[in-house]
C-alpha positions in Angstrom: -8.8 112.2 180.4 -7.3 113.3 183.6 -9.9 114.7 186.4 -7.8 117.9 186.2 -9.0 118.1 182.4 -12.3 117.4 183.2 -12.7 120.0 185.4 -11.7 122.3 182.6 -15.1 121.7 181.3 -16.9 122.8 184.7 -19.8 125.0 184.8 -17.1 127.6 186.3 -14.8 127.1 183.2 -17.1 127.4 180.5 -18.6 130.7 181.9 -14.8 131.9 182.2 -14.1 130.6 178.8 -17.1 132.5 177.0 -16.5 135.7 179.0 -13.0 135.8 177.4 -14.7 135.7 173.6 -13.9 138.4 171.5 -16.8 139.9 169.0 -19.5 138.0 170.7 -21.7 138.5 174.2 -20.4 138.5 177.6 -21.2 135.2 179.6 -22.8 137.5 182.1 -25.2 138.3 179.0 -25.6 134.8 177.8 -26.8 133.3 181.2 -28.9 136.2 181.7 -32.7 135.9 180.9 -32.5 139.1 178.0 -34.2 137.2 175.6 -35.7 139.3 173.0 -38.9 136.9 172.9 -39.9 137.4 176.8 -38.6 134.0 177.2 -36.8 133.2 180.2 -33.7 131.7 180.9 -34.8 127.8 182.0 -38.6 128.0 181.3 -39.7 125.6 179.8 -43.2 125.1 179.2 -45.5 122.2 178.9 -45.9 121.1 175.3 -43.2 122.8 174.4 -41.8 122.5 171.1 -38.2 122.7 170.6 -36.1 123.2 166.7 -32.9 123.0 165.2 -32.0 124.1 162.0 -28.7 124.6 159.9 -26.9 122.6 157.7 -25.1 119.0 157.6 -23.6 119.4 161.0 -27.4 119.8 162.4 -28.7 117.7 159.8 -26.2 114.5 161.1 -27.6 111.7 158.4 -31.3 112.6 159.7 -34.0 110.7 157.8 -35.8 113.4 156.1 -38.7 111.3 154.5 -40.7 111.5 157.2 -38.8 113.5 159.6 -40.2 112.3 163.0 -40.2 114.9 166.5 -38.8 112.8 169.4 -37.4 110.1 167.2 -34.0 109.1 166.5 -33.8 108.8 162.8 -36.1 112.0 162.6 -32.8 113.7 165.0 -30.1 112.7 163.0 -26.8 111.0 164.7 -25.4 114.7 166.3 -26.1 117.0 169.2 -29.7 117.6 168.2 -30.3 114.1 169.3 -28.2 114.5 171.9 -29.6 117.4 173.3 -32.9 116.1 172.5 -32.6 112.9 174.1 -31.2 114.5 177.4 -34.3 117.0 177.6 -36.5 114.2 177.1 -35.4 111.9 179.4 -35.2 115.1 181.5 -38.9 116.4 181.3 -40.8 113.4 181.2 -44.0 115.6 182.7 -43.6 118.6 179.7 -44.5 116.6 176.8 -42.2 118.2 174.8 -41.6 117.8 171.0 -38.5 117.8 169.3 -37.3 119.1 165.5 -34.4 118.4 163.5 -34.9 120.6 160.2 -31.2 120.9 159.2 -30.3 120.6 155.5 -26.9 119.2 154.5 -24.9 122.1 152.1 -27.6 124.6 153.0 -26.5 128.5 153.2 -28.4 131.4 154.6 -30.3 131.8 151.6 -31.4 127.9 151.8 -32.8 128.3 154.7 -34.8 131.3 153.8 -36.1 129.5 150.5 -37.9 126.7 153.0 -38.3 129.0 156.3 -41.9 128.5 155.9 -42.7 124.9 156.2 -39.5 124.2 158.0 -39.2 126.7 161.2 -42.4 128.6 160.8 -45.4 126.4 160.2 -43.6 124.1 163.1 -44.7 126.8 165.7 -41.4 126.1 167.9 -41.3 127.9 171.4 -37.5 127.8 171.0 -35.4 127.6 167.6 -31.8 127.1 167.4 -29.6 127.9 164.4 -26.4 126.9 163.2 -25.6 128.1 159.7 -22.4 129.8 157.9 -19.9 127.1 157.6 -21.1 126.5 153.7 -21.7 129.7 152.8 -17.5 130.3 153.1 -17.5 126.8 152.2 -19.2 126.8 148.6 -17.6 130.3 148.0 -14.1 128.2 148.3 -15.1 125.4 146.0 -16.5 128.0 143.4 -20.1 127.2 143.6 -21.5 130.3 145.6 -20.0 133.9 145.4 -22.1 135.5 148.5 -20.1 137.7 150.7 -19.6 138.8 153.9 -22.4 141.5 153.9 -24.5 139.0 151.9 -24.7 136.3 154.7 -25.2 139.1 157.8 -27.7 140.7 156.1 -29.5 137.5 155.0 -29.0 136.0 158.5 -30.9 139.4 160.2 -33.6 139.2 157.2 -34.0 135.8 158.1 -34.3 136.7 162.1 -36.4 139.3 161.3 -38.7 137.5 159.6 -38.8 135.1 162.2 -39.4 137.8 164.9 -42.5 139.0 163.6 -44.4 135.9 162.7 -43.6 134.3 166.0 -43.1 137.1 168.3 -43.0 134.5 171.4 -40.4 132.2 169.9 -36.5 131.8 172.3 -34.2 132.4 169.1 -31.1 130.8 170.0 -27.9 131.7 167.4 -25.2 129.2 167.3 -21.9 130.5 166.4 -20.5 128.8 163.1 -16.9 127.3 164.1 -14.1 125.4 162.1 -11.7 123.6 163.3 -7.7 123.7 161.8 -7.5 120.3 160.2 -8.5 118.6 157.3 -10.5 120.4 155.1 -10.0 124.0 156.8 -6.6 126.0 155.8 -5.5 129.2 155.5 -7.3 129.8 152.9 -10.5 129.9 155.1 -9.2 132.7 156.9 -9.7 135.8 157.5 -13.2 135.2 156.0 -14.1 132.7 158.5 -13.8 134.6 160.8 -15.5 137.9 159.6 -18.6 135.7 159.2 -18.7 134.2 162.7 -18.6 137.9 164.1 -21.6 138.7 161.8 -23.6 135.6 163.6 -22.7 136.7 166.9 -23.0 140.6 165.9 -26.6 139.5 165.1 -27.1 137.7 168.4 -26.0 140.6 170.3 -27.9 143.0 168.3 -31.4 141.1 168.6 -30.5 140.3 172.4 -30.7 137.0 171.5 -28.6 133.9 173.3 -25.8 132.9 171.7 -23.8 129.6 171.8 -20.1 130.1 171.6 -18.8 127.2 169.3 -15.5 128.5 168.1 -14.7 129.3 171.7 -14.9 125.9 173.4 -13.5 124.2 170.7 -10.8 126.8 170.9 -10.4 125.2 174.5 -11.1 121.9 173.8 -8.0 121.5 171.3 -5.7 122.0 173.8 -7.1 118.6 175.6 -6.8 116.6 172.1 -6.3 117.3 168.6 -8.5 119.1 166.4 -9.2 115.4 164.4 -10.6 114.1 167.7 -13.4 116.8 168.0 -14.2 117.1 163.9 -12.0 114.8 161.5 -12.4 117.2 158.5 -12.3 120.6 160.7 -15.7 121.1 159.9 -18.4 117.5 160.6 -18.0 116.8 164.2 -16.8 113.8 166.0 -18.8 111.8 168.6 -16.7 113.8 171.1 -17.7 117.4 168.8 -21.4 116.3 168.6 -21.7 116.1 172.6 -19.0 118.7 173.7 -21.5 120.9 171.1 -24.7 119.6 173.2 -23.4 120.1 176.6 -22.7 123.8 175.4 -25.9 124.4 174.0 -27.8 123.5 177.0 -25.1 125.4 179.3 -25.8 128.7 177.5 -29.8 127.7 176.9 -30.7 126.4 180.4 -32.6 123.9 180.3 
């Protein structure tokens, strides 16, 4: 890649990039420390404890027998180890811990069947979500008929829930994306879309940060083709898994 491409990638770029979303926060609002928690933007405290849920693109081939914290079977082979490693290696002196709870084929209402002993119980200070792409998904392949309304309304039960049993916890709501190759074709469309606006409608209306997936990818397809960031338009790449972690902890700070 040309430094000229690179650059596109710059602190400077992305915030550009993410103020131009449509249907989602201003990147004004997601660098700014309105967290509905208290939580502020770049705090990060000692013994912190840090989790990421969603389905197979969280879950990344994970070892969920024993699901280690800090471990890299435990994280899976995508940007929850990525991200994980980095903040690691980067707080030595926090003694942070480290989840990867993702589920592969799980749907909103997954999640909220095992939100207990998977997000709950673990007391995280911040939790990061990533669901929505098998909710259309399933509904395609004829084994799930939720809707639109179904999965938004789910999705705020499920931060609601959240909200009150750990009233101190940094929500952070990753917006579902898809890329146009393999798998993904028109006949994702416009439904794909409706539910990525309900994620970040959700974001926006619990003041929570929001990640904007859909958007750099957006950008990043005009660098290579969509097979180089996520082969089947949907499981990341190497290059998805860590354009996706360098994202996360641009909007996050930290």
């Amino acid at each position: 890649m040309q430094d000229s491409n690179r650059k596109r990638f710059s602190r400077r770029s992305f915030l550009q990039t993410t103020a131009m979303a449509g249907g989602g926060l201003a990147a004004s609002s997601l660098l700014a420390a309105g967290q509905a928690s208290g939580a502020e933007k770049g705090e990060l405290a000692s013994g912190a404890v840090i989790l990421f849920q969603g389905d197979s693109i969280t879950d990344a081939g994970r070892d969920k027998k024993g699901g280690a914290p800090n471990n890299t079977q435990g994280l899976g082979r995508g940007y929850p180890n990525l991200i994980g490693g980095a903040l690691l290696a980067d707080y030595p002196d926090k003694k942070l811990t480290v989840y990867n709870r993702g589920i592969s084929g799980n749907k909103v209402p997954d999640l909220a069947a095992r939100w207990q002993p998977d997000a709950i119980d673990l007391k995280p200070n911040i939790l990061s979500i990533l669901i929505g792409v098998n909710d259309i998904w399933h509904k395609l392949s004829g084994r799930y008929d939720g809707t639109v309304a179904d999965y938004e309304t789910g999705y705020r039960q499920l931060l609601q829930q959240t909200l009150e049993k750990l009233p101190g916890v940094r929500l952070v709501i990753c917006e579902p994306f898809v890329l146009r190759c393999g798998a993904v074709n028109d006949d994702w469309f416009p439904e794909f879309d409706q539910r990525r606006a309900a994620a970040n409608k959700l974001a926006e209306e619990f003041k929570l940060d929001r990640v904007p997936f859909q958007t750099v990818f957006d950008e990043a397809v005009k660098l290579a083709p969509p097979e180089y960031w996520a082969g089947d338009g949907v499981h990341p790449t190497l290059a998805g898994h860590s354009l996706m972690a360098k994202t996360w902890r641009e909007v996050v700070g930290i």
